[in-house]
Jmol script that loads the backbone (N, CA, C; Angstrom):
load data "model"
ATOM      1  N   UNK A   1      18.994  18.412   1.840  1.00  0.00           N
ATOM      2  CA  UNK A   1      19.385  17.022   1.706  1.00  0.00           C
ATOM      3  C   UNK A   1      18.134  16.148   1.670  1.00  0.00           C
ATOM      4  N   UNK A   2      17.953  15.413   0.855  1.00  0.00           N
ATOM      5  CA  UNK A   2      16.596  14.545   0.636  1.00  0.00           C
ATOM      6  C   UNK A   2      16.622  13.234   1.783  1.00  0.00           C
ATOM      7  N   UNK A   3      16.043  13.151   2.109  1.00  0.00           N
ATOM      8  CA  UNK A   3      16.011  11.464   3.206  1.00  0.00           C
ATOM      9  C   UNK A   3      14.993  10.555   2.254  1.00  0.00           C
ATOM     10  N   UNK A   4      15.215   9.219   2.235  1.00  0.00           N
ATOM     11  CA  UNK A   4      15.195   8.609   1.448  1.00  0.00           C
ATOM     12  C   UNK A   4      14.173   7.106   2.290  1.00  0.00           C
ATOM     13  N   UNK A   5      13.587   6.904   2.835  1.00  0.00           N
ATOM     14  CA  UNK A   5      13.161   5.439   3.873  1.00  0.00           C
ATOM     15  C   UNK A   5      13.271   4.423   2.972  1.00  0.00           C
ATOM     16  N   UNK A   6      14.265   3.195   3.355  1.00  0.00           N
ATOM     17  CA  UNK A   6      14.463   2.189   2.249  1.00  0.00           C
ATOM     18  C   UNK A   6      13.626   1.149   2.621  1.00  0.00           C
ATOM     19  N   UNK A   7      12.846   1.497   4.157  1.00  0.00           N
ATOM     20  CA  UNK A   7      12.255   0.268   4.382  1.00  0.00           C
ATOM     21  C   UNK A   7      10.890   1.089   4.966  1.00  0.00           C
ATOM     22  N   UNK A   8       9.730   0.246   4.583  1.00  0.00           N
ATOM     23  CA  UNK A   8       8.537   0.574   4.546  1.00  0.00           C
ATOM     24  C   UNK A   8       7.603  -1.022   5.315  1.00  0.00           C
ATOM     25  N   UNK A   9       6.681  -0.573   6.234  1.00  0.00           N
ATOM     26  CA  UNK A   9       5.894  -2.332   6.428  1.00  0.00           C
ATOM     27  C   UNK A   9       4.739  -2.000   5.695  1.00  0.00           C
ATOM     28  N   UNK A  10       4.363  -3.506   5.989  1.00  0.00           N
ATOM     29  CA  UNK A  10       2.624  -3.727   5.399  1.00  0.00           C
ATOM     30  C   UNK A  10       1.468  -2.663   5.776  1.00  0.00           C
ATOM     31  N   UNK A  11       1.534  -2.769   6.987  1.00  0.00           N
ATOM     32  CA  UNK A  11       1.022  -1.778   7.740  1.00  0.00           C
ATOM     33  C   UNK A  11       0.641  -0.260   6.743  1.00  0.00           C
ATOM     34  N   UNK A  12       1.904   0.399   7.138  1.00  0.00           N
ATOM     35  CA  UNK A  12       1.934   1.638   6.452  1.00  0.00           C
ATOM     36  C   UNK A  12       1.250   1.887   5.349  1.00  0.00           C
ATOM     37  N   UNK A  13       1.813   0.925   4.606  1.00  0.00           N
ATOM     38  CA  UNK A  13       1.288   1.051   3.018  1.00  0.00           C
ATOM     39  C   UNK A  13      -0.378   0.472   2.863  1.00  0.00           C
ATOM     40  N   UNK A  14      -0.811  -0.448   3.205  1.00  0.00           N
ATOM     41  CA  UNK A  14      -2.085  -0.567   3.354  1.00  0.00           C
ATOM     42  C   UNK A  14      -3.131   0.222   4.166  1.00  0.00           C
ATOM     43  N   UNK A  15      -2.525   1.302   5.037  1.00  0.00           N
ATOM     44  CA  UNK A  15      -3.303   2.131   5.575  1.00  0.00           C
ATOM     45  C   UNK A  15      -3.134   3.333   4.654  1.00  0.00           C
ATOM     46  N   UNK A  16      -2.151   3.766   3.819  1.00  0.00           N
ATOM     47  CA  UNK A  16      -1.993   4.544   2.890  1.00  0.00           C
ATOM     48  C   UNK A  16      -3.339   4.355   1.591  1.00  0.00           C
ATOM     49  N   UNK A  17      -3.382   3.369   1.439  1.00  0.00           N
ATOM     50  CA  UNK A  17      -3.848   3.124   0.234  1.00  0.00           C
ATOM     51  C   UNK A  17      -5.719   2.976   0.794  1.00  0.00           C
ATOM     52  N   UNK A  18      -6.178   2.233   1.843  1.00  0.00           N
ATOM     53  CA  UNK A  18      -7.104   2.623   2.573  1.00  0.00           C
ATOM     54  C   UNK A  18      -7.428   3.594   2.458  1.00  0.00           C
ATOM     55  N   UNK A  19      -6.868   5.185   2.887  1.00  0.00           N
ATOM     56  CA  UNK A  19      -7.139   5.958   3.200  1.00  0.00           C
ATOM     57  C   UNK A  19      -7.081   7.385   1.634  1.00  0.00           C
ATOM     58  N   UNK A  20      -6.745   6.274   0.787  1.00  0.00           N
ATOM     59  CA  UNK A  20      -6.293   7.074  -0.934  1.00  0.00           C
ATOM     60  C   UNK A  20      -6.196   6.387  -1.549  1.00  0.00           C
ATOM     61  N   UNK A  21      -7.937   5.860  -1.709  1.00  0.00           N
ATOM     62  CA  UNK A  21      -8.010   4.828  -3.080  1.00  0.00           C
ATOM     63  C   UNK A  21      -7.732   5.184  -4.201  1.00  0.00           C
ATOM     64  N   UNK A  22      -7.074   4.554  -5.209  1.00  0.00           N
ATOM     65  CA  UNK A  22      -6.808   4.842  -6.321  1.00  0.00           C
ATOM     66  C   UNK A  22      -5.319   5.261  -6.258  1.00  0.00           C
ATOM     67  N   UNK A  23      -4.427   4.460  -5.007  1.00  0.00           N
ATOM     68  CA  UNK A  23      -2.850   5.146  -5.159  1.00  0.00           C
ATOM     69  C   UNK A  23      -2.254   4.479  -6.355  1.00  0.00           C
ATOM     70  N   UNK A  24      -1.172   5.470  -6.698  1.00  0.00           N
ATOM     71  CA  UNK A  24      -0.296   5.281  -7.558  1.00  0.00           C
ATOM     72  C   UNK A  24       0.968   4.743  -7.160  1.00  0.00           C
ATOM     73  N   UNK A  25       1.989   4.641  -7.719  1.00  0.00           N
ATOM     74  CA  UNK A  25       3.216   4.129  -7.159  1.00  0.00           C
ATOM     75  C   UNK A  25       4.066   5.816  -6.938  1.00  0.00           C
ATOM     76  N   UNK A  26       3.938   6.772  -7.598  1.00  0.00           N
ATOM     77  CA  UNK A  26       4.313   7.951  -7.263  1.00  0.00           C
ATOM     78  C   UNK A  26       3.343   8.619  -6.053  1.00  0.00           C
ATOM     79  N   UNK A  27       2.212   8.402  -5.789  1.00  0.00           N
ATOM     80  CA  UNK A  27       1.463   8.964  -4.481  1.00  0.00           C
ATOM     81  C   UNK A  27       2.704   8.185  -3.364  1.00  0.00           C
ATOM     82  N   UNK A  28       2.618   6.666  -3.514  1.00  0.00           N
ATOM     83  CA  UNK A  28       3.457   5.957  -2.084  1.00  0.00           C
ATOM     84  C   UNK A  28       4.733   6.398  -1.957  1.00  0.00           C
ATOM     85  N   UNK A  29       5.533   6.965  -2.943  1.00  0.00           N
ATOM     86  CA  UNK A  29       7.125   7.326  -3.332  1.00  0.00           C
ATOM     87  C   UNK A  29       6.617   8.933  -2.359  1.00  0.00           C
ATOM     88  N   UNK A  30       6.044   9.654  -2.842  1.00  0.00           N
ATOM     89  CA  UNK A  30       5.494  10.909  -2.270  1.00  0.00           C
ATOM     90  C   UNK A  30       5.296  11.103  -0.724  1.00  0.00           C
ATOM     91  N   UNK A  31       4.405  10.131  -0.390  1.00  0.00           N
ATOM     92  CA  UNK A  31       3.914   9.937   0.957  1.00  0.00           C
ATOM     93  C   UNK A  31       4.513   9.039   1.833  1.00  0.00           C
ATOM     94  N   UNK A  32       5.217   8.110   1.665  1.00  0.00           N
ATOM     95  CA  UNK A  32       6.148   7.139   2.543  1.00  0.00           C
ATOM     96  C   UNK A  32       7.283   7.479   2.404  1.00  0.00           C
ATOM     97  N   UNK A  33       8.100   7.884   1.163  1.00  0.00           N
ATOM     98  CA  UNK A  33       9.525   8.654   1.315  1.00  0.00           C
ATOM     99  C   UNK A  33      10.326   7.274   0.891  1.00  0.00           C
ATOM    100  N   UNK A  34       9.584   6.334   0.582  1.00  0.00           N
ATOM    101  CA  UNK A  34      10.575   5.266  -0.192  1.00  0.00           C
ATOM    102  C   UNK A  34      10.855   5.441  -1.947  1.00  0.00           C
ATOM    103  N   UNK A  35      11.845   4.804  -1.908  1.00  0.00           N
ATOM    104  CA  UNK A  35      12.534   4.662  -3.339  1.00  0.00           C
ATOM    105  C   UNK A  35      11.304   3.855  -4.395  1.00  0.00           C
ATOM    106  N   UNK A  36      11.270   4.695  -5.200  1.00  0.00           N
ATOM    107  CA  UNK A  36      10.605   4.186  -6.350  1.00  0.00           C
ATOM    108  C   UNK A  36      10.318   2.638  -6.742  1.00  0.00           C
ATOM    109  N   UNK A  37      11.642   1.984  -6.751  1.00  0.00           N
ATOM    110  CA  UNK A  37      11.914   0.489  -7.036  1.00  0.00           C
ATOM    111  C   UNK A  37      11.302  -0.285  -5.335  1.00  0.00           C
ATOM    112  N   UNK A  38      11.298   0.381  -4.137  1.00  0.00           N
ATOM    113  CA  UNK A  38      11.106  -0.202  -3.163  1.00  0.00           C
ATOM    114  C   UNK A  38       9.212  -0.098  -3.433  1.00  0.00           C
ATOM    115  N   UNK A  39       8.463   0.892  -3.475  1.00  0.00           N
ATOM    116  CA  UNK A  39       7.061   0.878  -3.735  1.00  0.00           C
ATOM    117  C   UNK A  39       6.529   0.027  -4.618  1.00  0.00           C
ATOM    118  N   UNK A  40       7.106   0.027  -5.450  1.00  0.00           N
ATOM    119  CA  UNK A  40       6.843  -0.941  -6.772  1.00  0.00           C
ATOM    120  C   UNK A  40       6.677  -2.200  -6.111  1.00  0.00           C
ATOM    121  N   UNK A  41       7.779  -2.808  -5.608  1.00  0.00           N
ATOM    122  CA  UNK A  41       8.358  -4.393  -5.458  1.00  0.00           C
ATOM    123  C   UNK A  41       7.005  -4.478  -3.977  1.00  0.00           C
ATOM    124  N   UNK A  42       6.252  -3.605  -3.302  1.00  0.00           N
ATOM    125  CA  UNK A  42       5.726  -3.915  -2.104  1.00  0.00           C
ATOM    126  C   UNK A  42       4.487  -4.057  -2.974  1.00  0.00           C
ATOM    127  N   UNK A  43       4.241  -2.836  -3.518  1.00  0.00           N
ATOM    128  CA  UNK A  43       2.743  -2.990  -4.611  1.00  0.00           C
ATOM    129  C   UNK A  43       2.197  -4.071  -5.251  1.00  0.00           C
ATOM    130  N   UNK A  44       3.224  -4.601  -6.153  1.00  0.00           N
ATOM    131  CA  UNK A  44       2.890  -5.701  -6.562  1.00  0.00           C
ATOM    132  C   UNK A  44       2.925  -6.974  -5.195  1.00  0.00           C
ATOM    133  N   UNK A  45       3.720  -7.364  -5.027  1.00  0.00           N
ATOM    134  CA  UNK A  45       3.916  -8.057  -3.485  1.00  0.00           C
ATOM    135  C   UNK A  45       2.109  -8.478  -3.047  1.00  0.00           C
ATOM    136  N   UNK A  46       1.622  -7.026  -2.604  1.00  0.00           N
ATOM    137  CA  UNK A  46       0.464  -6.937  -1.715  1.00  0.00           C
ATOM    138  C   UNK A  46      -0.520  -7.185  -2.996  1.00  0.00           C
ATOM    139  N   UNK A  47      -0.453  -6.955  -4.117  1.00  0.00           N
ATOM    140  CA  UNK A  47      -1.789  -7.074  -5.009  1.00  0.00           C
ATOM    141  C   UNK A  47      -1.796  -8.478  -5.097  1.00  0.00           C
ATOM    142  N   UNK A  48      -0.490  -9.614  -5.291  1.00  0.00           N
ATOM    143  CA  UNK A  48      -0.393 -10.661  -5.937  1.00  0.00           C
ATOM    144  C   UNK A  48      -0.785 -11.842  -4.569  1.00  0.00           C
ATOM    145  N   UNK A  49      -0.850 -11.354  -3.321  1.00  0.00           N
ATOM    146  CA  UNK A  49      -1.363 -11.785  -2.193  1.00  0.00           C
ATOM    147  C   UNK A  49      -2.492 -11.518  -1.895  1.00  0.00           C
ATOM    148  N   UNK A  50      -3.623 -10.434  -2.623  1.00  0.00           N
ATOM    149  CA  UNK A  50      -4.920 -10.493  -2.869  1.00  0.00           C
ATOM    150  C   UNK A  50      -5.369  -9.381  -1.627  1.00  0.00           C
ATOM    151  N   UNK A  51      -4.067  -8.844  -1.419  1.00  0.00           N
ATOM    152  CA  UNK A  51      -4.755  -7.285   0.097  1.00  0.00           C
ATOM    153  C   UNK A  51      -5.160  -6.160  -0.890  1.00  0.00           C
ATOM    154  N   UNK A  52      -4.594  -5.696  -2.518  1.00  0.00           N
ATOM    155  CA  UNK A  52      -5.162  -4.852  -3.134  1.00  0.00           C
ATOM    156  C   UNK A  52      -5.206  -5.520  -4.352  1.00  0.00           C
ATOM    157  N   UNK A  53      -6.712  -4.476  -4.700  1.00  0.00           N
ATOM    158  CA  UNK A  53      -6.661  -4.617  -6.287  1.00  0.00           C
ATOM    159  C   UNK A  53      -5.891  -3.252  -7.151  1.00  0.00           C
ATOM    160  N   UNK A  54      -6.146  -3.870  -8.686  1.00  0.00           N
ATOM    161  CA  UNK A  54      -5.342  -2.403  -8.949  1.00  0.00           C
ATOM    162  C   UNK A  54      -6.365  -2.785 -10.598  1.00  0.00           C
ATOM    163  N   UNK A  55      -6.133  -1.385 -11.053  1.00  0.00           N
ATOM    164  CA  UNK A  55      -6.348  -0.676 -12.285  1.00  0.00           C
ATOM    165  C   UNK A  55      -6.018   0.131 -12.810  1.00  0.00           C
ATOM    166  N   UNK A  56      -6.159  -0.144 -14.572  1.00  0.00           N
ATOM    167  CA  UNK A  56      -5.104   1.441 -15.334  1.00  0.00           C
ATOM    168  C   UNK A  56      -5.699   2.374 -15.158  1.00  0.00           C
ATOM    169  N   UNK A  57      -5.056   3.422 -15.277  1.00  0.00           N
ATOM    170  CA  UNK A  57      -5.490   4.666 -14.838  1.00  0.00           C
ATOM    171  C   UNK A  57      -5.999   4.991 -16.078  1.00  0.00           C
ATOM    172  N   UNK A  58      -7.340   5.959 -16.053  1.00  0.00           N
ATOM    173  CA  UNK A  58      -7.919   6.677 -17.324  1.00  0.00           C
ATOM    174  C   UNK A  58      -7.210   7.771 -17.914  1.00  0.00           C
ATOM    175  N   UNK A  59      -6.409   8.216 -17.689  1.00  0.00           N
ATOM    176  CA  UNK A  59      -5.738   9.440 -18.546  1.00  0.00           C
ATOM    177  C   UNK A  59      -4.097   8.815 -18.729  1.00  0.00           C
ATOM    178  N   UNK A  60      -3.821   8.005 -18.121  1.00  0.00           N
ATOM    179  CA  UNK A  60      -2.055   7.520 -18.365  1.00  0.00           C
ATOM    180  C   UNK A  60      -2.686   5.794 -18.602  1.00  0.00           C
ATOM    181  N   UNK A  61      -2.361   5.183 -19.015  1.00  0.00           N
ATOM    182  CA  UNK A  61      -3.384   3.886 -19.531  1.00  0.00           C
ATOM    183  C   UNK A  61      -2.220   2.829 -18.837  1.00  0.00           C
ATOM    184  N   UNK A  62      -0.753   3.225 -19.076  1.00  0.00           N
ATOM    185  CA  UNK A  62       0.316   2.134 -18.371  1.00  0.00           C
ATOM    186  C   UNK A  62       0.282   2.614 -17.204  1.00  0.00           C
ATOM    187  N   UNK A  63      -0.101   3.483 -15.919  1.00  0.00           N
ATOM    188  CA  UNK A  63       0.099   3.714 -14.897  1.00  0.00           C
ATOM    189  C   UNK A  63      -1.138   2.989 -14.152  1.00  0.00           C
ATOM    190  N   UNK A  64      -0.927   2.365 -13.446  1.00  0.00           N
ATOM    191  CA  UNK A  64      -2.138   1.264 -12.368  1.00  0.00           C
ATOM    192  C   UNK A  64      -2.266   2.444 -11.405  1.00  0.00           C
ATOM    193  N   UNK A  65      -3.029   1.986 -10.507  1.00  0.00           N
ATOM    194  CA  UNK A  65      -3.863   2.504  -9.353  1.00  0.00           C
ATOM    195  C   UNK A  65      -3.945   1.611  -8.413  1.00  0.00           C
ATOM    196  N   UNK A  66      -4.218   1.676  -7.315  1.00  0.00           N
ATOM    197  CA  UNK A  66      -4.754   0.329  -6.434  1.00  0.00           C
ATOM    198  C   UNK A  66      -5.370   0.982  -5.487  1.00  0.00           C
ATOM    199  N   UNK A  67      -6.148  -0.073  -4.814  1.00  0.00           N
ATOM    200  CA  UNK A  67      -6.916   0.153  -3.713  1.00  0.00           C
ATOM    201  C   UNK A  67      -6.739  -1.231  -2.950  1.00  0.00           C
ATOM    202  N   UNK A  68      -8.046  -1.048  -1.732  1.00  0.00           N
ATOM    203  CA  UNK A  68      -7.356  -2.233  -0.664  1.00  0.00           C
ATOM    204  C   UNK A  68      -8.700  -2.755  -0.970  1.00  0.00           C
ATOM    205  N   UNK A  69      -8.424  -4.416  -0.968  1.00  0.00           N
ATOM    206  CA  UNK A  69      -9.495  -5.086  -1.067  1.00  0.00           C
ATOM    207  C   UNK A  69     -10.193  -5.611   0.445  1.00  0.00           C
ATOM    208  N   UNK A  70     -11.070  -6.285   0.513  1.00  0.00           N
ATOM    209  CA  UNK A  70     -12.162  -7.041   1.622  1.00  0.00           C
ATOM    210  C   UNK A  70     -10.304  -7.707   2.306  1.00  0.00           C
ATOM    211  N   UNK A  71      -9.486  -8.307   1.463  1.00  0.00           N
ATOM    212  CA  UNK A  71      -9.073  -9.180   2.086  1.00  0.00           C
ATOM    213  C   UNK A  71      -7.831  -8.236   3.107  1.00  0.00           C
ATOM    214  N   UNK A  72      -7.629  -6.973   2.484  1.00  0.00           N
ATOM    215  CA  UNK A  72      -6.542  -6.325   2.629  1.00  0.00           C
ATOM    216  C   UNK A  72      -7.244  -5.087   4.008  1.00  0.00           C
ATOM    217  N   UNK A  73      -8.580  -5.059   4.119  1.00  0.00           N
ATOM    218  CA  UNK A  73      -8.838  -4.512   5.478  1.00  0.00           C
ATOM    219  C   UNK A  73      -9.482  -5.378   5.958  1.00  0.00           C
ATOM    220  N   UNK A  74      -9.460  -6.601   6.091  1.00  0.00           N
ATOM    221  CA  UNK A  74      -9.136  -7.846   7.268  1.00  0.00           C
ATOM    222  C   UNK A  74      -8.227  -8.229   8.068  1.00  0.00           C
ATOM    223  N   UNK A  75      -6.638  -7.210   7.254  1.00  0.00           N
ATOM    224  CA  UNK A  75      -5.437  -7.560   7.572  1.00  0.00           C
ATOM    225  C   UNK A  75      -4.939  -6.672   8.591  1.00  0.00           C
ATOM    226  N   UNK A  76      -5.723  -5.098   8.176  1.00  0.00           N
ATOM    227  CA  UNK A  76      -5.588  -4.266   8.551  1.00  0.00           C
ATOM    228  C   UNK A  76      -6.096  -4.122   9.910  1.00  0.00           C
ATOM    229  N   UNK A  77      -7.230  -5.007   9.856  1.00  0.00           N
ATOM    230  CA  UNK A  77      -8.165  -4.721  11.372  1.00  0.00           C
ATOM    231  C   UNK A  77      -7.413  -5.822  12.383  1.00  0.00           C
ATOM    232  N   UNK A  78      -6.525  -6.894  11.743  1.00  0.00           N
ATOM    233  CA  UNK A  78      -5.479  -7.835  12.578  1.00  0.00           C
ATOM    234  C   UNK A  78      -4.981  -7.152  12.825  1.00  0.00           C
ATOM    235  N   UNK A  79      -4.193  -6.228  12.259  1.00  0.00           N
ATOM    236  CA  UNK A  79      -2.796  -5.722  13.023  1.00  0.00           C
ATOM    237  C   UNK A  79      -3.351  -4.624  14.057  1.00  0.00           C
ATOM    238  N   UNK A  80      -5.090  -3.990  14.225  1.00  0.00           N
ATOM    239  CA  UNK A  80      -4.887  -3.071  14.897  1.00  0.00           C
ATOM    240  C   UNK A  80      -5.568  -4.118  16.392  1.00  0.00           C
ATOM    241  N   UNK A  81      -6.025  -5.184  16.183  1.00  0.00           N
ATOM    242  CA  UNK A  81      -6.449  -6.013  16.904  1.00  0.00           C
ATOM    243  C   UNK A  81      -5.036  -6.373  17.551  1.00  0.00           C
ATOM    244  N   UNK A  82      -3.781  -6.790  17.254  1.00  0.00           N
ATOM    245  CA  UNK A  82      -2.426  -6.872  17.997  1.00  0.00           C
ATOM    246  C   UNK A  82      -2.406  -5.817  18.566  1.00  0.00           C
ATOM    247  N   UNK A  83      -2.291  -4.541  17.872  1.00  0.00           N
ATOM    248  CA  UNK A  83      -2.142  -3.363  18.952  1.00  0.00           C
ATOM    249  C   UNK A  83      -3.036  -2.909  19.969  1.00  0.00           C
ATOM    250  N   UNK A  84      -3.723  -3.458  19.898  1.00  0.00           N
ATOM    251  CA  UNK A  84      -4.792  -3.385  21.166  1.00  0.00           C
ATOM    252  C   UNK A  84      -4.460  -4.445  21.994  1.00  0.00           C
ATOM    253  N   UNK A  85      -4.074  -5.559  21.752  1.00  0.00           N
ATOM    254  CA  UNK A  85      -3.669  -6.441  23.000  1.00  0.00           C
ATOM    255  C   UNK A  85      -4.620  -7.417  22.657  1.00  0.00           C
ATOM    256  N   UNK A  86      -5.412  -7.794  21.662  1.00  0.00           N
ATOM    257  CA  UNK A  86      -6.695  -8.646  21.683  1.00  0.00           C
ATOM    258  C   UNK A  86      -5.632 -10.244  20.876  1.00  0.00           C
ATOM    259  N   UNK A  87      -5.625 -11.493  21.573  1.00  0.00           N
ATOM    260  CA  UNK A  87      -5.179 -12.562  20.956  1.00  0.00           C
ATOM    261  C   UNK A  87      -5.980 -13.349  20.606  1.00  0.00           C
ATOM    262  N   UNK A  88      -7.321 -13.392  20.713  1.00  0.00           N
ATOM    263  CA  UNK A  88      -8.039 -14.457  20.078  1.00  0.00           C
ATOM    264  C   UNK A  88      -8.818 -14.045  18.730  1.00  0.00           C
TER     265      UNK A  88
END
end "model"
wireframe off; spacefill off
backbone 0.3
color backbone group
């Protein structure tokens, strides 16, 4: 039986992509276990808010890539700064 996660945070996916520059929207479908249409709609989301950049891929020319930008592990080091307990 396949399990399916319909819901994914910022978090996740920007430490995904951190950690596997150059993701695809099939790497995040692969590795987070969300629905195709749900990766997509976060991907763009996070590029058009300036946490990743993206580019066509050299061998598939319509398939993008992304990575996390300056602004997108600033965001990243907030949220681990909450989990540490740090408020200022």
């Amino acid at each position: 039986m396949l399990t399916v996660m319909l819901h994914m945070n910022r978090r996740d996916m920007l430490t995904l992509i951190r950690d596997n520059p150059a993701t695809t929207v099939q790497d995040v479908v692969n590795d987070l276990g969300v629905l195709r249409v749900t990766a997509q709609a976060m991907l763009i989301r996070l590029y058009r808010q300036g946490l990743l950049s993206r580019h066509g891929d050299a061998q598939e020319p319509r398939r993008y890539c992304y990575s996390l930008t300056d602004a997108g592990q600033r965001r990243l080091n907030y949220y681990d700064r909450i989990d540490a307990g740090y408020d200022g």
